[in-house]
C-alpha positions as a printed NumPy array, in Angstrom:
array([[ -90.721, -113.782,  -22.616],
       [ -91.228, -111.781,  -25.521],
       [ -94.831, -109.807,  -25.687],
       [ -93.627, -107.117,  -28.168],
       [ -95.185, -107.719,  -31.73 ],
       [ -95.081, -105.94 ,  -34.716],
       [ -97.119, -102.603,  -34.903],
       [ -96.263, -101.947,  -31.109],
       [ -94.045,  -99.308,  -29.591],
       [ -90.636,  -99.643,  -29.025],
       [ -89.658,  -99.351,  -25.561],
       [ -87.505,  -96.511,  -24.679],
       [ -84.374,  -98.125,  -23.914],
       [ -81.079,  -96.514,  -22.816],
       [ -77.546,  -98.6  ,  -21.703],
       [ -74.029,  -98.175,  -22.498],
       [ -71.788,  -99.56 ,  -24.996],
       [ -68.118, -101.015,  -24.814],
       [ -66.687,  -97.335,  -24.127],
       [ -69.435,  -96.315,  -21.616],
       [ -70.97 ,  -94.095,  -24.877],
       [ -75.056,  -93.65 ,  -23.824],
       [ -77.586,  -94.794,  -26.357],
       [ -81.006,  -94.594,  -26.334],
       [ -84.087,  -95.276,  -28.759],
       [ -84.192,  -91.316,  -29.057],
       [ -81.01 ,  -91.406,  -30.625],
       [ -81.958,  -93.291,  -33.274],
       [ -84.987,  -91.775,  -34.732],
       [ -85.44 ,  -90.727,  -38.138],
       [ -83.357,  -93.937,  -38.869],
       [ -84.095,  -98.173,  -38.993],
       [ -82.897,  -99.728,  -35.76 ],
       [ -81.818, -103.492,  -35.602],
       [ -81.671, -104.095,  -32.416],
       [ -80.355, -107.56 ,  -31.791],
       [ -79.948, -109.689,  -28.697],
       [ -77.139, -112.433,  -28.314],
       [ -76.605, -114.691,  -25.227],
       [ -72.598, -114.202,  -24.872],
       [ -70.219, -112.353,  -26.736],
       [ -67.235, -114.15 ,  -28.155],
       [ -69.437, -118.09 ,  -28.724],
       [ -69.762, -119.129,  -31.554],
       [ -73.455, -118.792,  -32.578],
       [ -73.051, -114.894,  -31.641],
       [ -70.051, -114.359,  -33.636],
       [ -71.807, -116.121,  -36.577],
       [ -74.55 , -113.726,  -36.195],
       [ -72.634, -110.193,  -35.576],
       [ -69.544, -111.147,  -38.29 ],
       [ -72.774, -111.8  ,  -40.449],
       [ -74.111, -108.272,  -39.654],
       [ -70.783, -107.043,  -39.626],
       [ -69.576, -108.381,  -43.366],
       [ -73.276, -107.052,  -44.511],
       [ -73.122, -103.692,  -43.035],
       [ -72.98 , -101.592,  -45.868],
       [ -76.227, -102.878,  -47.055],
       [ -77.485, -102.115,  -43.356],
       [ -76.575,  -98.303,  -43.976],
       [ -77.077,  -97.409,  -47.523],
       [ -81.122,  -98.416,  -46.358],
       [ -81.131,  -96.338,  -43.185],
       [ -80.429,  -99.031,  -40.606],
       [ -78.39 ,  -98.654,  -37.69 ],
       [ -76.963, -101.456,  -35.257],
       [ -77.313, -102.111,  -31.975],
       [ -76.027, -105.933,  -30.531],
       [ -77.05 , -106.241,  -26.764],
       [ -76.08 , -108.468,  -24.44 ],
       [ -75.362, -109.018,  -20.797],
       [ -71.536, -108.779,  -20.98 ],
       [ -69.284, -106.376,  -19.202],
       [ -68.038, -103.444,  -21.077],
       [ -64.725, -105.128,  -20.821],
       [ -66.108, -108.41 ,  -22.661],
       [ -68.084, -106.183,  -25.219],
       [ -64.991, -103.981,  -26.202],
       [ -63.317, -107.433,  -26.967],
       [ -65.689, -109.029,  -28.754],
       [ -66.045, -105.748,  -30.5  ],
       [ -62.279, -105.578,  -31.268],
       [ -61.634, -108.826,  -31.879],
       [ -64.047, -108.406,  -35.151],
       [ -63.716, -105.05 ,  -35.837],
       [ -67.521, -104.95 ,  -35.508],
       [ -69.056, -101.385,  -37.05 ],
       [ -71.762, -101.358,  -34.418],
       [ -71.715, -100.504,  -30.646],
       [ -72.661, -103.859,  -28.513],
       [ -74.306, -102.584,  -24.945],
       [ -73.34 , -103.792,  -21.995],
       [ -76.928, -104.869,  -20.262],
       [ -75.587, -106.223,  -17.101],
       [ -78.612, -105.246,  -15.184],
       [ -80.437, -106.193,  -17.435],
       [ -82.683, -103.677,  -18.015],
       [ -82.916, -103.262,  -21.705],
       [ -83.403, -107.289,  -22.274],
       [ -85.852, -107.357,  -19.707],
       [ -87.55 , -104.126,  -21.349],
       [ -87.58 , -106.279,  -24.495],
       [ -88.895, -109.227,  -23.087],
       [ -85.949, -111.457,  -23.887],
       [ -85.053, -113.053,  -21.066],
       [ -86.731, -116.22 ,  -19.643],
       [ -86.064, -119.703,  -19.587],
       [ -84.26 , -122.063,  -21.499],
       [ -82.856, -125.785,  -22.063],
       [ -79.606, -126.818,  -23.234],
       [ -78.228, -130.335,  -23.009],
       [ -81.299, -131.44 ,  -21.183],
       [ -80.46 , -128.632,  -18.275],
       [ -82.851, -125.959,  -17.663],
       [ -81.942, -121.812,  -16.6  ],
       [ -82.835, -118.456,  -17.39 ],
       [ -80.647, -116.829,  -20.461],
       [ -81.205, -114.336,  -23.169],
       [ -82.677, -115.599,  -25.821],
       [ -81.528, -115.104,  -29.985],
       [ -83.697, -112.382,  -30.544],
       [ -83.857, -109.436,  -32.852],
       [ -86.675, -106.163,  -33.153],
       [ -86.08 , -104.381,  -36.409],
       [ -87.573, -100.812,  -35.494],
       [ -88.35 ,  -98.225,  -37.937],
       [ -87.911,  -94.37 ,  -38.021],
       [ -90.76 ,  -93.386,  -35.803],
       [ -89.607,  -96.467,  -33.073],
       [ -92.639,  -98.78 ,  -33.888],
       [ -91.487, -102.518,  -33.986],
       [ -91.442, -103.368,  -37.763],
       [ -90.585, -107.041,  -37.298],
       [ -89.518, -109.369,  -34.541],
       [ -86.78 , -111.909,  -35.661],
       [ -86.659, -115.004,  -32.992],
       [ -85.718, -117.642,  -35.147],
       [ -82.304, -116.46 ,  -35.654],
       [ -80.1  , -118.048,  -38.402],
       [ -76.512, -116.845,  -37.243],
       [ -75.013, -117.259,  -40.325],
       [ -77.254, -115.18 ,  -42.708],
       [ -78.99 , -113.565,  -40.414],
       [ -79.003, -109.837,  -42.556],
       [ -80.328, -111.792,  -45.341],
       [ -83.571, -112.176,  -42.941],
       [ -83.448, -108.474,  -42.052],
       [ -82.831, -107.08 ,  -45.069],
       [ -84.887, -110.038,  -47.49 ]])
């Protein structure tokens, strides 16, 4: 589970979004990076969280920020989701997992008194030289850039 803290390194991701479009933490220098982690697009917790990022995205860019959602969803289910809410961010499709497992956000976890491995809520606010300025794993969905942005 999650190691990264604040003050370390970012690591150097790359995956594909919902149109097969390449990003990578290179990309995003010079710029704040939310990077946030959701277990399955189109629930409701995750659309909670990315309409919340979504309606506050404006704030997001006029202080540097870009917005990357990751999850483990096909670039079919991501390009839904994405559509669906007209979200302003790419979503990655991470179905090898190799940029949650980079992050250290995959593990295990209960639900309804049943135990398996998932992605857990988690979010790594980045800044413009890709150290980790903050980790976020006590997600509120529903005002979630309120805990980004303060």
């Amino acid at each position: 589970m999650t190691t990264l803290k604040k003050g370390d390194q970012a690591p150097n991701f790359s995956g594909v979004d919902q149109d097969g479009k390449l990003h990578s933490l290179a990309d995003y220098v010079g710029k704040k990076l939310v990077v946030f982690f959701y277990p399955k697009a189109n629930t409701p917790g995750c659309t909670a969280e990315a309409c919340d990022l979504r309606d506050n995205f404006e704030r997001f860019q006029a202080n540097n920020y870009a917005l990357l959602g990751v999850s483990a969803d096909s670039q079919k289910a991501q390009g839904k989701f994405k559509d669906k809410f007209a979200f302003p961010f790419p979503l990655l499709a991470d179905e090898d997992k190799k940029v949650i497992e980079a992050f250290g956000v995959w593990g295990p976890k209960k639900f309804m008194g049943r135990e398996y491995d998932g992605i857990h809520r988690t979010t790594f606010v980045i800044d413009e030289k890709g150290i980790i300025e903050e980790v976020i794993s006590d997600v509120k969905t529903k005002a979630h850039a309120a805990q980004i942005l303060g």
